[in-house]
C-alpha positions in Angstrom: 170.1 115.0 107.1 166.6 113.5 104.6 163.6 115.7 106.1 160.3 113.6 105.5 157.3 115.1 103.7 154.9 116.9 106.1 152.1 114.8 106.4 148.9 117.7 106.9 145.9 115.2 108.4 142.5 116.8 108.8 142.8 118.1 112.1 145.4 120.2 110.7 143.3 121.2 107.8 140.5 122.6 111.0 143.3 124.1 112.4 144.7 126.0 109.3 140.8 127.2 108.0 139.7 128.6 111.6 143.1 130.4 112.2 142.6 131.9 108.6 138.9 132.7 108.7 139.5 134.4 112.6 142.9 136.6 110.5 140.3 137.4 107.7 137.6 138.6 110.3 140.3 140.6 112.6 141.7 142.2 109.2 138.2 142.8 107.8 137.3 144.5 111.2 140.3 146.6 111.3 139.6 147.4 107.2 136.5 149.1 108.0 136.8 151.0 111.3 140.3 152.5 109.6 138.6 153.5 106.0 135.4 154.5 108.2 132.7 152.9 106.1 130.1 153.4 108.4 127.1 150.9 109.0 124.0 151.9 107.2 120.3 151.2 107.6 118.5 150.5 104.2 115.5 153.3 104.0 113.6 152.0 100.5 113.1 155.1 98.6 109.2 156.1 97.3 110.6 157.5 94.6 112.6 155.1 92.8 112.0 151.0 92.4 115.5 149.6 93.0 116.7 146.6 94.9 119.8 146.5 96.7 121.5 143.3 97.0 124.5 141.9 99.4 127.2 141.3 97.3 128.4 138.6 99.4 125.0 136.4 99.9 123.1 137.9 97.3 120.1 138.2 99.1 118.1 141.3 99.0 118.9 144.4 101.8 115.3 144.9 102.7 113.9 147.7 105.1 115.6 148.0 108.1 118.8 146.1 107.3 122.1 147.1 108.6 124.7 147.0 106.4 128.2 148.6 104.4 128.3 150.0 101.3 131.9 150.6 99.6 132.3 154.1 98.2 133.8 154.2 95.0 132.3 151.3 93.2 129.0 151.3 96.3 128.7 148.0 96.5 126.2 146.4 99.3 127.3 143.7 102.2 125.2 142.8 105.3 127.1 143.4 108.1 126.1 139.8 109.0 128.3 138.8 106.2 131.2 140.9 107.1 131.2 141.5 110.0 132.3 139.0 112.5 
């Protein structure tokens, strides 16, 4: 029995990314509430002049941003970027 090669069209290809990207997010989701990294609001400190930056957009975390920081290495990420 000759199996013929699996022809992926681009429908499939939308299929495939969304059902990987909504796995990513569920696993992501389930990453954080389980190693309880908690969601942070950025409070610029007086005393020192440094900038915090989202490690996925690299845009700036500004005053009042909610976001994750890791704690070992403490990266930055926007819950808008991580969380989905």
């Amino acid at each position: 029995m000759r199996v013929d090669r699996l022809e992926i069209t681009n429908d499939h290809m939308i299929f495939i990314t969304i059902t990987t990207l909504l796995a990513i997010a569920f696993v992501g989701r389930h990453f954080w509430r389980r190693n309880g990294l908690q969601k942070l609001t950025f409070r610029q400190n007086p005393n020192k002049n440094v900038a915090a930056f989202c490690t996925v957009c690299l845009d700036e975390i500004t005053e009042g941003d909610k976001f994750r920081r890791l704690p070992e290495y403490k990266h930055c990420f926007h819950l808008e970027c991580i969380d989905v």
